[in-house]
PDB file with one MODEL, atoms N, CA, C and O in Angstrom:
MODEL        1
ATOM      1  N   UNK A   1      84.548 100.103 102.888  1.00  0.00           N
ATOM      2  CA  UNK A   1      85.421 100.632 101.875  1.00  0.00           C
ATOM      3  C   UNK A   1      86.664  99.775 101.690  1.00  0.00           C
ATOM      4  O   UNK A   1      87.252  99.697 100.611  1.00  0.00           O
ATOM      5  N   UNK A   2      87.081  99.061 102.927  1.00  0.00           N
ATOM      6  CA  UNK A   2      88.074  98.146 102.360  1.00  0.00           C
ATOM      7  C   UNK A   2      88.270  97.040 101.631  1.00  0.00           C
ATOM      8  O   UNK A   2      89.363  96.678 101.197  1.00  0.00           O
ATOM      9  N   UNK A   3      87.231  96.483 101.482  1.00  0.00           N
ATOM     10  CA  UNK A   3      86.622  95.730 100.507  1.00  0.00           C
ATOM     11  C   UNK A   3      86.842  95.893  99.691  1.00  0.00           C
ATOM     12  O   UNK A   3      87.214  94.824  99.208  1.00  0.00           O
ATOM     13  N   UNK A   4      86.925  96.927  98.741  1.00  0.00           N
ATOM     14  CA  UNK A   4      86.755  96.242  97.326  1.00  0.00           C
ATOM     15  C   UNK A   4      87.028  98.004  96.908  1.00  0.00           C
ATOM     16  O   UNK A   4      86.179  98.866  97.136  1.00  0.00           O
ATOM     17  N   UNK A   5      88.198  98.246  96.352  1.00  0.00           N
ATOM     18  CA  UNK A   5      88.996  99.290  95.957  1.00  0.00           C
ATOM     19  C   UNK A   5      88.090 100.348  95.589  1.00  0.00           C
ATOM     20  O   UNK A   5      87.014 100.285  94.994  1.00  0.00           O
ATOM     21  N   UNK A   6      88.647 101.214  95.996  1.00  0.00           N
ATOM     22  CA  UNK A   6      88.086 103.149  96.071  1.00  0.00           C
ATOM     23  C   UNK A   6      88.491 103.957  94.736  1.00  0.00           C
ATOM     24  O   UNK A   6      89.643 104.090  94.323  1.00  0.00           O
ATOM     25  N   UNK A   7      87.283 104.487  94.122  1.00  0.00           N
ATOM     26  CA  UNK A   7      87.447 105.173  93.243  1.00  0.00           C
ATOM     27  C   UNK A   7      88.341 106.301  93.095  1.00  0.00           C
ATOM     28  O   UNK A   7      88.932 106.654  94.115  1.00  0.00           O
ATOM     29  N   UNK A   8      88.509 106.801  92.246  1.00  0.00           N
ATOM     30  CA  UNK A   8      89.480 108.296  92.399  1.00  0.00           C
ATOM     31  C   UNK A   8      89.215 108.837  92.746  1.00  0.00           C
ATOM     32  O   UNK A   8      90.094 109.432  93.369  1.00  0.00           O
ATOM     33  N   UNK A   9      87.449 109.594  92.942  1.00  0.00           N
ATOM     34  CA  UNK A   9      87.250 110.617  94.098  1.00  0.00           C
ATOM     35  C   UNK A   9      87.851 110.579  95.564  1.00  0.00           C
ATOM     36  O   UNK A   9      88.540 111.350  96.232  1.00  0.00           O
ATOM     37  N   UNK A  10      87.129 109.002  95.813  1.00  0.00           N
ATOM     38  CA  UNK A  10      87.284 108.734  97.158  1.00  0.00           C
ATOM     39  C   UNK A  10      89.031 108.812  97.568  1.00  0.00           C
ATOM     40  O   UNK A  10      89.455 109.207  98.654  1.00  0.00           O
ATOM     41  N   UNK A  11      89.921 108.312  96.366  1.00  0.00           N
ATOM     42  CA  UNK A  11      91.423 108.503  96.736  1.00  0.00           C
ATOM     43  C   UNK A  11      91.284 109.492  97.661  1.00  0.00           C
ATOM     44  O   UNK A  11      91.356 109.437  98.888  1.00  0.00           O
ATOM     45  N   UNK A  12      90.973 110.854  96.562  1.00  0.00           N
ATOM     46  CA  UNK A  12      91.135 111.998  96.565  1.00  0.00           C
ATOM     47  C   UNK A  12      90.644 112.654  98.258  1.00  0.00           C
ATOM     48  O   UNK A  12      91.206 113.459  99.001  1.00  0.00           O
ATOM     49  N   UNK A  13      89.715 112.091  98.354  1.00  0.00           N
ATOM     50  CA  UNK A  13      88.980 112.660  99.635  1.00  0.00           C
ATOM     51  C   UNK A  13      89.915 111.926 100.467  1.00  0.00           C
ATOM     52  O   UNK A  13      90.497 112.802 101.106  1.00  0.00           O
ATOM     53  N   UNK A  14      90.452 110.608 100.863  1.00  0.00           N
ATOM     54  CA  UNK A  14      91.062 110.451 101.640  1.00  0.00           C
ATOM     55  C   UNK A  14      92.412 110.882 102.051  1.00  0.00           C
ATOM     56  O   UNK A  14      92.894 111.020 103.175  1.00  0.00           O
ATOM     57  N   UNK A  15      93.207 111.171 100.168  1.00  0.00           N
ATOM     58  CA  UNK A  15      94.309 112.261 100.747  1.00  0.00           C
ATOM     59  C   UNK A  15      94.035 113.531 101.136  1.00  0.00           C
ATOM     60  O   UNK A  15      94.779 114.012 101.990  1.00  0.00           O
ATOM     61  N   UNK A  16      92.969 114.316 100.631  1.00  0.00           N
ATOM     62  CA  UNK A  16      92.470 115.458 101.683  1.00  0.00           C
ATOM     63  C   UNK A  16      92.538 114.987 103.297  1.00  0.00           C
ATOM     64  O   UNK A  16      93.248 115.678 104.028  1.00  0.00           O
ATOM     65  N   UNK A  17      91.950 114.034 103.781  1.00  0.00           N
ATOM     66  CA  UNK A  17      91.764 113.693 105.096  1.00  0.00           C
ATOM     67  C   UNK A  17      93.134 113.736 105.401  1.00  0.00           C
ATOM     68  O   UNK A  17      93.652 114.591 106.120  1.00  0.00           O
ATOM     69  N   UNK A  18      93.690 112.848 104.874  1.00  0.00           N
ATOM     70  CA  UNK A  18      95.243 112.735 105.547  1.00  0.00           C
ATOM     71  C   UNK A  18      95.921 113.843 105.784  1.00  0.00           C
ATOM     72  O   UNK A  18      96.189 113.875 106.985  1.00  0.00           O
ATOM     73  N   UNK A  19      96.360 114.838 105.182  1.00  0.00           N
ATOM     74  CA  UNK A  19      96.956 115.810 104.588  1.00  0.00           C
ATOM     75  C   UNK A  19      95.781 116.851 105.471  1.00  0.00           C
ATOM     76  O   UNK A  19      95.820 117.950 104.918  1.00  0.00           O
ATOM     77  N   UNK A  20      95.244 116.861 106.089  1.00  0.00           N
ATOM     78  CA  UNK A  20      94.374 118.106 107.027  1.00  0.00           C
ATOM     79  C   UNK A  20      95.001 118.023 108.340  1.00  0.00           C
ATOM     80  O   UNK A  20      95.206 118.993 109.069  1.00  0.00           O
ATOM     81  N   UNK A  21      95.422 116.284 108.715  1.00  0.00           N
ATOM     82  CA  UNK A  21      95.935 116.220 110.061  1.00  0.00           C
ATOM     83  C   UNK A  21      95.005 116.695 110.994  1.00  0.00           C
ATOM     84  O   UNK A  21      95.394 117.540 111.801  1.00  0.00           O
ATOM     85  N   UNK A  22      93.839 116.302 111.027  1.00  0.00           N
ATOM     86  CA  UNK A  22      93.258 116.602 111.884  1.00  0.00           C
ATOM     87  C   UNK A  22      92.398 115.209 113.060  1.00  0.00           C
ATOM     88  O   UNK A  22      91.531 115.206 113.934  1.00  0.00           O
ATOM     89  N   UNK A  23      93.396 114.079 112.305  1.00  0.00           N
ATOM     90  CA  UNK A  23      93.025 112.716 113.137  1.00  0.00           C
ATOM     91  C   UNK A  23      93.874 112.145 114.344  1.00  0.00           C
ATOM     92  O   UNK A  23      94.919 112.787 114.454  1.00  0.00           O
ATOM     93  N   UNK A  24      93.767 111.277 115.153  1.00  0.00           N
ATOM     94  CA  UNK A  24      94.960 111.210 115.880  1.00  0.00           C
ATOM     95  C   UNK A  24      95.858 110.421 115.286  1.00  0.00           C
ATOM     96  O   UNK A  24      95.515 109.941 114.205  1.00  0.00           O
ATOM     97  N   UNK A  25      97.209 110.086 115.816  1.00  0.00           N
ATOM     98  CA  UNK A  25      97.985 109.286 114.926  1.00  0.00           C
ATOM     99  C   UNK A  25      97.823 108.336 114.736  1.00  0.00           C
ATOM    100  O   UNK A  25      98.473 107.681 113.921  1.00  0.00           O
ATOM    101  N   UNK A  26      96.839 107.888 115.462  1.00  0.00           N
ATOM    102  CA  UNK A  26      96.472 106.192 114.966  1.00  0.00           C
ATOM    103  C   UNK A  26      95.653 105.956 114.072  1.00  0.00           C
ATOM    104  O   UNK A  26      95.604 104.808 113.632  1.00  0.00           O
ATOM    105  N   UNK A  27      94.760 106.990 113.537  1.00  0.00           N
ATOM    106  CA  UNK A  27      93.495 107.129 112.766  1.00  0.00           C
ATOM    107  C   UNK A  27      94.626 107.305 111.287  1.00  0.00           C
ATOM    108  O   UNK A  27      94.642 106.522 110.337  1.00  0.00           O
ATOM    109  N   UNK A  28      95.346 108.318 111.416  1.00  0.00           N
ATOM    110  CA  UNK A  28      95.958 108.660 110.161  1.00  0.00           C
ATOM    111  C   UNK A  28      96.935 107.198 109.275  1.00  0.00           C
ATOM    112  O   UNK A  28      97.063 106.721 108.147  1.00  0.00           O
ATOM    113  N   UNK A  29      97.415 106.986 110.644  1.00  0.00           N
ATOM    114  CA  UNK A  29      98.220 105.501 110.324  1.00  0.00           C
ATOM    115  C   UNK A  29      97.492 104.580 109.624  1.00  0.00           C
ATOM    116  O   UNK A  29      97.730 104.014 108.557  1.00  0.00           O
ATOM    117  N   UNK A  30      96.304 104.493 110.596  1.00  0.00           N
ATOM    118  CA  UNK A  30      95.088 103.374 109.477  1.00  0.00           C
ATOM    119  C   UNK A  30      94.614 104.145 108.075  1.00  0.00           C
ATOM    120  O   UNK A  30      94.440 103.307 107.189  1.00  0.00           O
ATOM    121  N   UNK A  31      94.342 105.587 107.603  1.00  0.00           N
ATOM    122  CA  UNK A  31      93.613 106.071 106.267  1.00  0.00           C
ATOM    123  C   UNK A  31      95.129 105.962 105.761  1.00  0.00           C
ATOM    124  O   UNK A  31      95.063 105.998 104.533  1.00  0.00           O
ATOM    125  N   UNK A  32      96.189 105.868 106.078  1.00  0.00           N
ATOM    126  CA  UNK A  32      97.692 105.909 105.078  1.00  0.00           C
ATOM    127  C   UNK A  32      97.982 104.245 104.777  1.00  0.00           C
ATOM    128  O   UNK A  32      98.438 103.928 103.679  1.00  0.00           O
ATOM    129  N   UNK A  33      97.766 103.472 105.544  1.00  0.00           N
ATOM    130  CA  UNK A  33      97.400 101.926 105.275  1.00  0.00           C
ATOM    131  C   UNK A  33      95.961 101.822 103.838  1.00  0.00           C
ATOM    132  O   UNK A  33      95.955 101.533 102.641  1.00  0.00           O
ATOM    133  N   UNK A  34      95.248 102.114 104.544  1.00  0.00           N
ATOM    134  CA  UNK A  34      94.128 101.929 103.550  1.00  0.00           C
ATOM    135  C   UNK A  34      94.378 103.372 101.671  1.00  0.00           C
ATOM    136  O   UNK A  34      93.946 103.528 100.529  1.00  0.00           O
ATOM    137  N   UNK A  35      94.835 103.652 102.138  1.00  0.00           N
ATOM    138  CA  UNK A  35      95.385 104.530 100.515  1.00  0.00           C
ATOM    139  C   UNK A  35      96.730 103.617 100.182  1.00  0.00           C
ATOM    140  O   UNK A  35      97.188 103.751  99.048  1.00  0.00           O
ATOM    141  N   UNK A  36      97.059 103.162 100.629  1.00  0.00           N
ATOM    142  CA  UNK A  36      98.547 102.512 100.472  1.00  0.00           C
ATOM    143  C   UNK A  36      98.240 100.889 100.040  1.00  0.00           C
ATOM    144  O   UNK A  36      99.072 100.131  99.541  1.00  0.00           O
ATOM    145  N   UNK A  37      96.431 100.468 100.456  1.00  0.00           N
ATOM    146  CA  UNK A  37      96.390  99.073 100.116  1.00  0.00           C
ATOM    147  C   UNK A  37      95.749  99.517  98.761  1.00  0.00           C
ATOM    148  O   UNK A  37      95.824  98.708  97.836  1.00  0.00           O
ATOM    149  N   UNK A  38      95.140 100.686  98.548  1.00  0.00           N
ATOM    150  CA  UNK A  38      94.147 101.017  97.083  1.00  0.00           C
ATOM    151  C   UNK A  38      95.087 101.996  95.860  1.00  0.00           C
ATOM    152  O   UNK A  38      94.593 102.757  95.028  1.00  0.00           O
ATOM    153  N   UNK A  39      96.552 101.695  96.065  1.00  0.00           N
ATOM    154  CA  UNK A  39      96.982 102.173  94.825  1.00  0.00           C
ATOM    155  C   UNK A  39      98.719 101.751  95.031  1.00  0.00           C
ATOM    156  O   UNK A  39      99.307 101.749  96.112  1.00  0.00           O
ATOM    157  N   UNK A  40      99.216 101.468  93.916  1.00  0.00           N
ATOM    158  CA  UNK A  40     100.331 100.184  93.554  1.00  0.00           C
ATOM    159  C   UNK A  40     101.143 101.268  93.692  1.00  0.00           C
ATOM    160  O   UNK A  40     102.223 100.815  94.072  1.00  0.00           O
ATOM    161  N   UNK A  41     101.204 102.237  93.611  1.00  0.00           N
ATOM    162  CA  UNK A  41     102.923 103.180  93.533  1.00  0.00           C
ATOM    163  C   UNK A  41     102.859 103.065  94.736  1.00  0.00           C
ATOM    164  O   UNK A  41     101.858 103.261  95.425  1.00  0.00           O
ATOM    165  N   UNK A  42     104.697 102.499  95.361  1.00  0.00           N
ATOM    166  CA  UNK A  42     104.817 102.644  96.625  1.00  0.00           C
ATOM    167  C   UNK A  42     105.108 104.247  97.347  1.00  0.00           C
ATOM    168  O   UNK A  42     104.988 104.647  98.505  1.00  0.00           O
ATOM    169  N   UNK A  43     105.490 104.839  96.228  1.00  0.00           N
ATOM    170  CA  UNK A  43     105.689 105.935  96.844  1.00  0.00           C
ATOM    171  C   UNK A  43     104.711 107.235  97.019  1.00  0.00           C
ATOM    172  O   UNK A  43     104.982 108.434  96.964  1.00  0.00           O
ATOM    173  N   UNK A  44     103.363 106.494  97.272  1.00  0.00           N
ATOM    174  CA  UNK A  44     102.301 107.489  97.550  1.00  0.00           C
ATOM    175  C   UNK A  44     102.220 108.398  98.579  1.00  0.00           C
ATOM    176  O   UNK A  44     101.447 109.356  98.565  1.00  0.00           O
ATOM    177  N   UNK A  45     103.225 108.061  99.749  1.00  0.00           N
ATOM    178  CA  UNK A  45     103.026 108.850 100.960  1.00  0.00           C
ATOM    179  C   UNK A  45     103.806 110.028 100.548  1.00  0.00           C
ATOM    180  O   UNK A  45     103.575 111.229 100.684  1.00  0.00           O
ATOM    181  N   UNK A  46     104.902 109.316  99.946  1.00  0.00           N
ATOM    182  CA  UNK A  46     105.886 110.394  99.553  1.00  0.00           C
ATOM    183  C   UNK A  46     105.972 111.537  99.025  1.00  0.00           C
ATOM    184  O   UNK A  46     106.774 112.461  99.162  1.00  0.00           O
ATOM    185  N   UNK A  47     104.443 111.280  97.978  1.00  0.00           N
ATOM    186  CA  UNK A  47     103.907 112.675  97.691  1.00  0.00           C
ATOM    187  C   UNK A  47     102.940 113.238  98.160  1.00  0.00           C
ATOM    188  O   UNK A  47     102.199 113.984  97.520  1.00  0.00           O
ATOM    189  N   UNK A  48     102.818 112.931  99.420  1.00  0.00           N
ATOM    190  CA  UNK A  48     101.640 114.087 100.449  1.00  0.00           C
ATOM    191  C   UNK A  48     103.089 114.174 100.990  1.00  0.00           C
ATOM    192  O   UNK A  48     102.384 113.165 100.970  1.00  0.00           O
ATOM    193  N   UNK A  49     104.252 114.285 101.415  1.00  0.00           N
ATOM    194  CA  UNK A  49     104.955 115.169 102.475  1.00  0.00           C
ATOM    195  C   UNK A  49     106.431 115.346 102.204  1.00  0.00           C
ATOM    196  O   UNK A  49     107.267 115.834 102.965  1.00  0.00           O
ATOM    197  N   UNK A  50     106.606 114.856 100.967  1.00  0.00           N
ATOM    198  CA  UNK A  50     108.136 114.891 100.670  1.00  0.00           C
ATOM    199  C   UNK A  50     108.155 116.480  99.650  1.00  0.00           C
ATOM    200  O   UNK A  50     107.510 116.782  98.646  1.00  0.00           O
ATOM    201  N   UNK A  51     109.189 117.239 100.443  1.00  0.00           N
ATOM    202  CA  UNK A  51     109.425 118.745  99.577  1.00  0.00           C
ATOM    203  C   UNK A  51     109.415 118.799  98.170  1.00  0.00           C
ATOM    204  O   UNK A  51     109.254 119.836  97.527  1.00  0.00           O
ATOM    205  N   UNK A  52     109.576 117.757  97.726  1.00  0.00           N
ATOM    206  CA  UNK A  52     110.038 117.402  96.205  1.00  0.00           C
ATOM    207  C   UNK A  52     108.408 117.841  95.448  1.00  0.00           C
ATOM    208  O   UNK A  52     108.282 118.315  94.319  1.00  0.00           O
ATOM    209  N   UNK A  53     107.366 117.555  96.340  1.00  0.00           N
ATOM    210  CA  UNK A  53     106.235 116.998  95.717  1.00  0.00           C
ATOM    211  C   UNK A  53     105.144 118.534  96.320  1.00  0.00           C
ATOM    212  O   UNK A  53     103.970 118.835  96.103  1.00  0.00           O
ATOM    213  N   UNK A  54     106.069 119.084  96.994  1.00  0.00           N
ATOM    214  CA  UNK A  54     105.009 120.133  98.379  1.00  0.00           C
ATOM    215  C   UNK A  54     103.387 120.607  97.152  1.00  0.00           C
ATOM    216  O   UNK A  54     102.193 120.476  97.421  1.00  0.00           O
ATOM    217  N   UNK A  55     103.950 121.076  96.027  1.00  0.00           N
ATOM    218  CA  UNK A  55     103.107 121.846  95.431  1.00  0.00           C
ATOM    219  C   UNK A  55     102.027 120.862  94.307  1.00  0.00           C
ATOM    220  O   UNK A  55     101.449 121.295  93.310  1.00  0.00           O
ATOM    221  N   UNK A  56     102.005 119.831  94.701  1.00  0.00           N
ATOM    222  CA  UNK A  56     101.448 118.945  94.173  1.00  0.00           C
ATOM    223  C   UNK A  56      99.313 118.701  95.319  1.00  0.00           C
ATOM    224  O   UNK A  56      99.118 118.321  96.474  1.00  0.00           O
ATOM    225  N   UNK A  57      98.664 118.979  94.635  1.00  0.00           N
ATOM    226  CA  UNK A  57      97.009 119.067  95.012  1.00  0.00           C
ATOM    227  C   UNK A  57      96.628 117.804  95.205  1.00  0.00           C
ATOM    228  O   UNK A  57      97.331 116.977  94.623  1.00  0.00           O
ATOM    229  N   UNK A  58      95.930 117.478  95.702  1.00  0.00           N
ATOM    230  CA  UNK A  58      95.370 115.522  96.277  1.00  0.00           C
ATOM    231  C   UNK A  58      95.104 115.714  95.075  1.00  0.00           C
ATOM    232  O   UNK A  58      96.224 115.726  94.565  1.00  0.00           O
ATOM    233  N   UNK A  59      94.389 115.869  94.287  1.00  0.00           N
ATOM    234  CA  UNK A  59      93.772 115.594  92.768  1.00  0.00           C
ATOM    235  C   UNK A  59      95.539 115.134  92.033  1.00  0.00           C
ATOM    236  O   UNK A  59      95.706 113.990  91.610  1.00  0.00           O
ATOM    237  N   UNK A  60      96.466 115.965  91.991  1.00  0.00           N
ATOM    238  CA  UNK A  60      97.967 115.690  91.677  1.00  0.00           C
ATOM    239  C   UNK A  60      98.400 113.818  91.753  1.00  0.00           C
ATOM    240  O   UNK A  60      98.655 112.804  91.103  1.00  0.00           O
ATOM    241  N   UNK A  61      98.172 114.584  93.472  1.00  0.00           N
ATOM    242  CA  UNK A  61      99.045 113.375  93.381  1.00  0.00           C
ATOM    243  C   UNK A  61      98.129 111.741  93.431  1.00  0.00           C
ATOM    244  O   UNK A  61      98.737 110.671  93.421  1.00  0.00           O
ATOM    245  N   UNK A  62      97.050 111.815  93.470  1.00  0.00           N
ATOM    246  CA  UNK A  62      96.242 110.480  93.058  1.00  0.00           C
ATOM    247  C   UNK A  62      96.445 110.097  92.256  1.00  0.00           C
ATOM    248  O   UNK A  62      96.545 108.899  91.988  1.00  0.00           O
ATOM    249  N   UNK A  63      96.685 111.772  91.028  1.00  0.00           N
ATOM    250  CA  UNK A  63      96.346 110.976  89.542  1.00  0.00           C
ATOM    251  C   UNK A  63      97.917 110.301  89.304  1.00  0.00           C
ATOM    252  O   UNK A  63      98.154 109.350  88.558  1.00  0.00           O
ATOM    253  N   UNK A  64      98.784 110.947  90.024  1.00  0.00           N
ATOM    254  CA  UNK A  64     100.393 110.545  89.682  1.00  0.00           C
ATOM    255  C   UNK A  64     100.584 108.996  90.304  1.00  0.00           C
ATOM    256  O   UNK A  64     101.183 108.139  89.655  1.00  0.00           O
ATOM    257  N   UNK A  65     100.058 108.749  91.521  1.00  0.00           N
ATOM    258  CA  UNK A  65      99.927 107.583  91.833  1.00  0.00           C
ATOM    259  C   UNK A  65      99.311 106.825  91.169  1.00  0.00           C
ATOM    260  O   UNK A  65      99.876 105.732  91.170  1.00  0.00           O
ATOM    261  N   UNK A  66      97.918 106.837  90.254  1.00  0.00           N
ATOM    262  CA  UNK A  66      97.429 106.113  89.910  1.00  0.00           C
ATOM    263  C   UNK A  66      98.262 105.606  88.451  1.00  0.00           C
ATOM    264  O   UNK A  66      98.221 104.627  87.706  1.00  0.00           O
ATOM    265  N   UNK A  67      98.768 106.460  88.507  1.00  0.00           N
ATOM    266  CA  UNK A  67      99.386 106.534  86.551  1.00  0.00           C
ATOM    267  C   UNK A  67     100.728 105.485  87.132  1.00  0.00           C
ATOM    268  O   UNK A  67     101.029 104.984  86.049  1.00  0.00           O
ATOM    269  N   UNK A  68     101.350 105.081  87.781  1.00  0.00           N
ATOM    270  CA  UNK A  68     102.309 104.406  88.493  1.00  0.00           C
ATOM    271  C   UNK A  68     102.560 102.913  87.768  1.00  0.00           C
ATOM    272  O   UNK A  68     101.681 102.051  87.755  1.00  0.00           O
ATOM    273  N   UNK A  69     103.309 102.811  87.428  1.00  0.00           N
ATOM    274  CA  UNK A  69     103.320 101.408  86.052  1.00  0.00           C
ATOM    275  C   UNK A  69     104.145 100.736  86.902  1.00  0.00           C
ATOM    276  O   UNK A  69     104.906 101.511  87.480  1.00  0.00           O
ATOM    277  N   UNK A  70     104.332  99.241  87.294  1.00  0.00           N
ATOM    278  CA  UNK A  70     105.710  98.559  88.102  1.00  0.00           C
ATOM    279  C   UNK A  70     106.318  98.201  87.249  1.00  0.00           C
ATOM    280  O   UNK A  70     105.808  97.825  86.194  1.00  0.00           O
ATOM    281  N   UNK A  71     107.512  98.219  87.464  1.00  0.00           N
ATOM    282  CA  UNK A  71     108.514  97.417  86.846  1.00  0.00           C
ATOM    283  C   UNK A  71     109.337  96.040  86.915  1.00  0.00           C
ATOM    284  O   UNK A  71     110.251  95.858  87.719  1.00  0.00           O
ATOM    285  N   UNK A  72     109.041  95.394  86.274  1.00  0.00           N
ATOM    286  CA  UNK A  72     109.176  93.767  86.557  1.00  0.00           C
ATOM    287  C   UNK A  72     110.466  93.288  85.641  1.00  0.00           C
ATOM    288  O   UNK A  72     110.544  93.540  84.439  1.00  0.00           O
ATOM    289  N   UNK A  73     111.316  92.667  86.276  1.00  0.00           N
ATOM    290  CA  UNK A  73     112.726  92.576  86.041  1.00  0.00           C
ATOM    291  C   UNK A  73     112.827  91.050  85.137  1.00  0.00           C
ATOM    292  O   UNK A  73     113.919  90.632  84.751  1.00  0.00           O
TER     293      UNK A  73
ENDMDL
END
């Protein structure tokens, strides 16, 4: 899967994984690396755990990450 970028389901399933906490911390560290190498908004973690975002569904926040435009100066 690291190969060669993950569809939106799969986002999706992996922020489910993350967000269950049911890995050890080293497992989670690596699926938050690997969602963090397959989508350009840096602030993807931010919306699995920042209060701002609590009520936001993995389906949410993939699609908000994915929609993520950079800004180039």
């Amino acid at each position: 899967m690291e190969d060669q970028q993950m569809d939106r389901i799969e986002l999706i399933k992996l922020v489910e994984r993350i967000l269950s906490a049911e890995d050890t911390e080293k497992k989670l560290h690596e699926l938050i690396e690997l969602l963090e190498a397959n989508i350009p908004d840096p602030q993807v973690v931010n919306y699995m755990y920042s209060k701002e975002y609590e009520d936001l569904t993995p389906e949410q926040i993939v699609d908000k990450a994915l929609s993520y435009k950079p800004f180039y100066l």
